[in-house]
TINUTI-965509 format. One record per residue: chain; x, y, z of N, C-alpha, C in turn. Coordinates in nm, 2 decimals. Each point is the difference from the previous one (the first is absolute). Layout:
% TINUTI-965509
{"A"; {X; Y; Z}; {X; Y; Z}; {X; Y; Z}},
...
//
This chain:
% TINUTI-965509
{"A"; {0.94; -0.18; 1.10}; {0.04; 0.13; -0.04}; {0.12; 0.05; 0.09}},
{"A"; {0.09; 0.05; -0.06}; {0.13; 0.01; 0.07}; {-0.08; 0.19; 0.09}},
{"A"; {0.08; -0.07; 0.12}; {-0.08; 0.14; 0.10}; {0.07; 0.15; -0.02}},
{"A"; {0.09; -0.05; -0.09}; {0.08; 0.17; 0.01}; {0.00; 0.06; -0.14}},
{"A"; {-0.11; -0.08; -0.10}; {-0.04; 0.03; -0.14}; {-0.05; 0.19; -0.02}},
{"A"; {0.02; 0.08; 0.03}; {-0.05; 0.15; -0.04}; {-0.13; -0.03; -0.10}},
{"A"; {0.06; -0.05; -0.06}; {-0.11; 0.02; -0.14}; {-0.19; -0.05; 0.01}},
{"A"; {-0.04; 0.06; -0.11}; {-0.15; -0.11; 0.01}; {0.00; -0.10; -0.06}},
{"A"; {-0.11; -0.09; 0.00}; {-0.01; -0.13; -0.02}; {-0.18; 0.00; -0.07}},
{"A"; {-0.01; -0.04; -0.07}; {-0.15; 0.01; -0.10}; {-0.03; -0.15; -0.03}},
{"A"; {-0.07; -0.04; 0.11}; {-0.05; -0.16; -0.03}; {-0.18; -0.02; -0.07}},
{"A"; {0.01; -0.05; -0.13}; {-0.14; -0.02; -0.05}; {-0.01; -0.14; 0.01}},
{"A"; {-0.07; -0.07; 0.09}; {0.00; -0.12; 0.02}; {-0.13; -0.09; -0.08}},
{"A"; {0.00; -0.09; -0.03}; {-0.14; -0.05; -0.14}; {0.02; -0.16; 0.11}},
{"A"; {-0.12; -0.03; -0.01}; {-0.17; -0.09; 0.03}; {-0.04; -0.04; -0.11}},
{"A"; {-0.02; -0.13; 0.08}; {-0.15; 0.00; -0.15}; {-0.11; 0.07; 0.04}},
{"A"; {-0.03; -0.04; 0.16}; {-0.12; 0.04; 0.07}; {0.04; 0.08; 0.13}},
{"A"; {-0.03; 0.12; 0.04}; {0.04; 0.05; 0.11}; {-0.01; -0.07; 0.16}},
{"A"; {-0.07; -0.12; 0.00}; {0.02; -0.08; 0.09}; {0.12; -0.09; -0.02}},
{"A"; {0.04; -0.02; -0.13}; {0.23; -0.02; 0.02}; {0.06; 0.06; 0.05}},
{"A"; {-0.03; 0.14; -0.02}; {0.08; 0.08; 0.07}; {0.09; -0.02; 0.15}},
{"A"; {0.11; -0.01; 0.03}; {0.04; -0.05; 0.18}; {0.10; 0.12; 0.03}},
{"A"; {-0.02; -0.01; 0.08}; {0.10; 0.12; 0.08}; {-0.05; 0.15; -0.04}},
{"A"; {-0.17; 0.02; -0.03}; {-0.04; 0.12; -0.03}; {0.05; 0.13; 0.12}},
{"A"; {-0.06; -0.05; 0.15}; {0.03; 0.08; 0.07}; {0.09; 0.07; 0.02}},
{"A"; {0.10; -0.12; 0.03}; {0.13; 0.02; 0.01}; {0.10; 0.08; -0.08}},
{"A"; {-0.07; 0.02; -0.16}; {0.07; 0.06; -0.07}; {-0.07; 0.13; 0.00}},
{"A"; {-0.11; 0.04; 0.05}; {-0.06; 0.12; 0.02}; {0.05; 0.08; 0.11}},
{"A"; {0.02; -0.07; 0.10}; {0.07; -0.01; 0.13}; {0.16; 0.09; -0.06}},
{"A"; {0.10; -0.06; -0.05}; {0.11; 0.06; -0.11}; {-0.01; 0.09; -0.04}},
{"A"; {-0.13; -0.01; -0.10}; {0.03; 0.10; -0.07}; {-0.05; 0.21; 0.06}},
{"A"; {-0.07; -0.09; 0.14}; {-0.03; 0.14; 0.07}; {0.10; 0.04; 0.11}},
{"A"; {0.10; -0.07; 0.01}; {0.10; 0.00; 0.11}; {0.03; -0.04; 0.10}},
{"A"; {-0.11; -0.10; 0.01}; {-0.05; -0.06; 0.15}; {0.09; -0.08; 0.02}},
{"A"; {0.09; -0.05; -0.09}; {0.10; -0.14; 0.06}; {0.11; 0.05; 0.03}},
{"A"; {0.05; 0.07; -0.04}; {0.13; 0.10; 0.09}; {0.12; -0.11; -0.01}},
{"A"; {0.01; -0.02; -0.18}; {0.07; -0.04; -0.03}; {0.09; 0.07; -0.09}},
{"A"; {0.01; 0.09; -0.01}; {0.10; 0.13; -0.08}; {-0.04; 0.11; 0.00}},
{"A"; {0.12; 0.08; -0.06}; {-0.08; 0.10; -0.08}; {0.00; 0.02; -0.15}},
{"A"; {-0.04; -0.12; -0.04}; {-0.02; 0.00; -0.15}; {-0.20; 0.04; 0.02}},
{"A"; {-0.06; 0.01; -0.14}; {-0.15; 0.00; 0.03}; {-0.05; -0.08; -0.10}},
{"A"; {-0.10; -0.08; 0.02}; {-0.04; -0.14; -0.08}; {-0.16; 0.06; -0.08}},
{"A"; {0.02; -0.01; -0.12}; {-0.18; 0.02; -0.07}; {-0.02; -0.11; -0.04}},
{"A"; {-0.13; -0.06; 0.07}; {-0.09; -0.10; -0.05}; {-0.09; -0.02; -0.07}},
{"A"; {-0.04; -0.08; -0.13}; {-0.08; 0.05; -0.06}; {-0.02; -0.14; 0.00}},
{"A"; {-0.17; -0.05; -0.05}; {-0.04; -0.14; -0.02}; {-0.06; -0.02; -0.13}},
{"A"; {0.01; -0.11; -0.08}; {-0.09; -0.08; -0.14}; {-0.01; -0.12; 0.01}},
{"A"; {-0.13; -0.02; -0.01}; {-0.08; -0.10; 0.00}; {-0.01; -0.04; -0.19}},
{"A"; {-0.02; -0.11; -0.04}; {0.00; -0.04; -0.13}; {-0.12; -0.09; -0.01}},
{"A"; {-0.02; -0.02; 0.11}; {-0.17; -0.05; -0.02}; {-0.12; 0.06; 0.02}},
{"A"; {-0.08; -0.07; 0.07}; {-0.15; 0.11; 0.05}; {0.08; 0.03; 0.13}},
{"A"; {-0.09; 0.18; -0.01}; {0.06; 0.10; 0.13}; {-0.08; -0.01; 0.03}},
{"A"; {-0.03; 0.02; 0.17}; {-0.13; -0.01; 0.07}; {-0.04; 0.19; -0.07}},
{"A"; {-0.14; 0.03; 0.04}; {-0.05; 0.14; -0.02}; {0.05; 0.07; 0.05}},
{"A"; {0.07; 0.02; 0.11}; {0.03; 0.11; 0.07}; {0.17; -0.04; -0.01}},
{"A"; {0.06; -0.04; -0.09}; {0.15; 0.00; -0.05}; {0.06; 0.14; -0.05}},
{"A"; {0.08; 0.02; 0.06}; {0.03; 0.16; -0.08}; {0.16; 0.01; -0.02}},
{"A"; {0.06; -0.15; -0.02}; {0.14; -0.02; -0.06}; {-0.03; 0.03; -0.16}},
{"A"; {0.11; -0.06; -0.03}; {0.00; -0.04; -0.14}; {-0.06; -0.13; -0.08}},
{"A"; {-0.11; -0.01; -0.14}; {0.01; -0.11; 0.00}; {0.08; -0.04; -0.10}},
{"A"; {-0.02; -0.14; -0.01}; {0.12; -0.02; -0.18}; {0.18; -0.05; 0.06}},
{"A"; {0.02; -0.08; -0.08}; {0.16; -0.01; -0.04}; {0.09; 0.11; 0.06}},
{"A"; {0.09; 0.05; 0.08}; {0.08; 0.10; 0.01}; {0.09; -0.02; -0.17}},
{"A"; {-0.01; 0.11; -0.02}; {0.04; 0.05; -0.13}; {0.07; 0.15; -0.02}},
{"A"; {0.08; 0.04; -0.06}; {0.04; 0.14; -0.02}; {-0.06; 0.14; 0.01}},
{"A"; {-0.15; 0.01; 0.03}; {-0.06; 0.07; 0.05}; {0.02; 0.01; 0.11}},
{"A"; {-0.07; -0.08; 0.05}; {-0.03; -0.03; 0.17}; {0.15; 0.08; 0.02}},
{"A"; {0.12; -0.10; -0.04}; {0.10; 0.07; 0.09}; {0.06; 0.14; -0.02}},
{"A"; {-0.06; 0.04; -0.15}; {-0.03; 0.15; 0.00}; {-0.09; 0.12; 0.08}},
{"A"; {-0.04; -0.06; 0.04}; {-0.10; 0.03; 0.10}; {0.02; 0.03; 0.13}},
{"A"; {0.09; -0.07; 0.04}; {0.03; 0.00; 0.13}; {0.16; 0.10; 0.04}},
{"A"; {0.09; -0.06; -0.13}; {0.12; 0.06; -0.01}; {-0.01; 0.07; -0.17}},
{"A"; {-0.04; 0.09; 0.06}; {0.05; 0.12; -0.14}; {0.12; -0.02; -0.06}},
{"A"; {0.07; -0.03; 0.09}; {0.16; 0.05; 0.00}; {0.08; -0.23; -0.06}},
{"A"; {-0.09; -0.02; -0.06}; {0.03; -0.19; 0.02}; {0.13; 0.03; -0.12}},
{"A"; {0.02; 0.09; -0.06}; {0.09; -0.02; -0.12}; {0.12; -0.02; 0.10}},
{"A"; {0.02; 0.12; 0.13}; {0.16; -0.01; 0.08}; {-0.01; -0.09; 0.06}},
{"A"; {-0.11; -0.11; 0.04}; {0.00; -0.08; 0.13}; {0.08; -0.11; -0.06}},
{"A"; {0.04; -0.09; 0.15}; {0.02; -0.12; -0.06}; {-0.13; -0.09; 0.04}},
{"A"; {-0.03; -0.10; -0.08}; {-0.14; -0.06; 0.01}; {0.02; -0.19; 0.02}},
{"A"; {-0.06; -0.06; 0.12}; {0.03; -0.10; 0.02}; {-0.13; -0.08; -0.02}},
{"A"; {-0.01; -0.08; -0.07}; {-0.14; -0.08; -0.02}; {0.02; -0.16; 0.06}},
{"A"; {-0.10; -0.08; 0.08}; {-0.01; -0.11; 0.00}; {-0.12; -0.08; -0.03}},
{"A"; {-0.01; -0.17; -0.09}; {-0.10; 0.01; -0.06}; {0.01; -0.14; -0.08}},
{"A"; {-0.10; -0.06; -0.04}; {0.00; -0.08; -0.13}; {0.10; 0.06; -0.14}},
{"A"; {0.07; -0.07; -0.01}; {0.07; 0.02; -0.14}; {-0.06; 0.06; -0.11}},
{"A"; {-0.10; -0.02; -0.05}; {-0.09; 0.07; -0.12}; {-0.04; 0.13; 0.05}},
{"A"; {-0.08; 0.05; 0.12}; {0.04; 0.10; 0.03}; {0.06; 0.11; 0.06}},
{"A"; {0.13; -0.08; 0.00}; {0.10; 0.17; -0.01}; {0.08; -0.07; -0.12}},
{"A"; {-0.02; -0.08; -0.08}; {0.04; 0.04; -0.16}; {-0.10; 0.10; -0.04}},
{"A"; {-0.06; 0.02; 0.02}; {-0.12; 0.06; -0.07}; {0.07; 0.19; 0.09}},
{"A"; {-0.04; -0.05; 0.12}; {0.05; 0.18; 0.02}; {0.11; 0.02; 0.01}},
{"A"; {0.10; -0.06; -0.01}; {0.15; 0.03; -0.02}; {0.00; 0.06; -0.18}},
{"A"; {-0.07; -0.08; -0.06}; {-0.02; 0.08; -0.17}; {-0.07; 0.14; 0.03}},
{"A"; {-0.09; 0.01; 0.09}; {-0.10; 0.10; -0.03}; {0.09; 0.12; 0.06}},
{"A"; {0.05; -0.03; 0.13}; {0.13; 0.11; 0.07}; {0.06; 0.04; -0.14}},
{"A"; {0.09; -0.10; -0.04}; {0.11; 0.06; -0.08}; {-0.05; 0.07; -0.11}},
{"A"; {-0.13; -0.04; -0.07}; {-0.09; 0.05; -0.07}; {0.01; 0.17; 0.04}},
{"A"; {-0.04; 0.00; 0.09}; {-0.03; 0.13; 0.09}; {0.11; 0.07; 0.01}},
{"A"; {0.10; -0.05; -0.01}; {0.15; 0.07; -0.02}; {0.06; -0.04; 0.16}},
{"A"; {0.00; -0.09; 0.08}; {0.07; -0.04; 0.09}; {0.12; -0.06; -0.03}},
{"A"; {0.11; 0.02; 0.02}; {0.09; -0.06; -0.05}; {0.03; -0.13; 0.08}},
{"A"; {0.02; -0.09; -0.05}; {-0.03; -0.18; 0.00}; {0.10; -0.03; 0.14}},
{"A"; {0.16; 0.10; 0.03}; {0.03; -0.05; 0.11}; {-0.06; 0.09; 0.12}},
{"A"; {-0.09; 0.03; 0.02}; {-0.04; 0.07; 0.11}; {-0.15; -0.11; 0.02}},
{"A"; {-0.02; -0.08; -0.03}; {-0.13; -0.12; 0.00}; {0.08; -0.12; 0.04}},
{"A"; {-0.02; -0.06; 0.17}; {-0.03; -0.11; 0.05}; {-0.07; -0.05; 0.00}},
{"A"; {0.05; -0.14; -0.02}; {-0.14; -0.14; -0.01}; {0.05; -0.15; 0.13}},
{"A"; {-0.11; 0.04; 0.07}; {0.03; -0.15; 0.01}; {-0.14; -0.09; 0.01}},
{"A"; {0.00; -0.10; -0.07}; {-0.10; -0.04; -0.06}; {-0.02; -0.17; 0.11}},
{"A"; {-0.12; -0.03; -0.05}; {-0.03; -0.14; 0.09}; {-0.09; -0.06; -0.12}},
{"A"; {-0.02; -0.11; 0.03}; {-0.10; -0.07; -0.09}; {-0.09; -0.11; 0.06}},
{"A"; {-0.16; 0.03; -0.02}; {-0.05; -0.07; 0.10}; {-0.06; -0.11; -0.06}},
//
């Protein structure tokens, strides 16, 4: 993250299982201001797509157009960067634009495993 960014930053990061999860702390750490790496402000949010342990209180399920309604009210003005299996962010790149995101404000960079 570029350190002279102003702006916020809204990361919903997806698991299968919350033991995938890596760099939890550290991005908690961020998002509370402990790293005294700008002054931009980072929201973290977590989904799991498999089994959540009981005491999970992220998200579960696919990140999908909700979720990121959720987090950002405002997702229509953002610009929105997704990384991911190709099937899904075909899938939420249709559901954004669906949603009325307009298609150049949506990066992808995709991997295939």
């Amino acid at each position: 993250i570029n350190a002279e960014y102003m702006g916020d930053i809204l990361l919903l990061y997806s698991e299968r299982t919350a033991d995938e999860l890596v760099c939890v702390q550290e991005l908690q750490d961020y998002a509370r201001g402990d790293s005294g790496a700008g002054p931009h402000t980072l929201g973290v949010r977590f989904t799991v797509t498999g089994q959540a342990p009981s005491e999970w209180n992220g998200f579960k399920g696919r990140v999908n157009v909700d979720m990121i309604r959720e987090i950002a009210p405002d997702y229509l003005e953002r610009t929105i960067f997704m990384c991911g299996p190709l099937p899904f962010m075909d899938t939420l790149t249709a559901e954004l634009v669906a949603a009325g995101v307009e298609k150049r404000k949506v990066f992808r960079e995709d991997f295939d495993w």
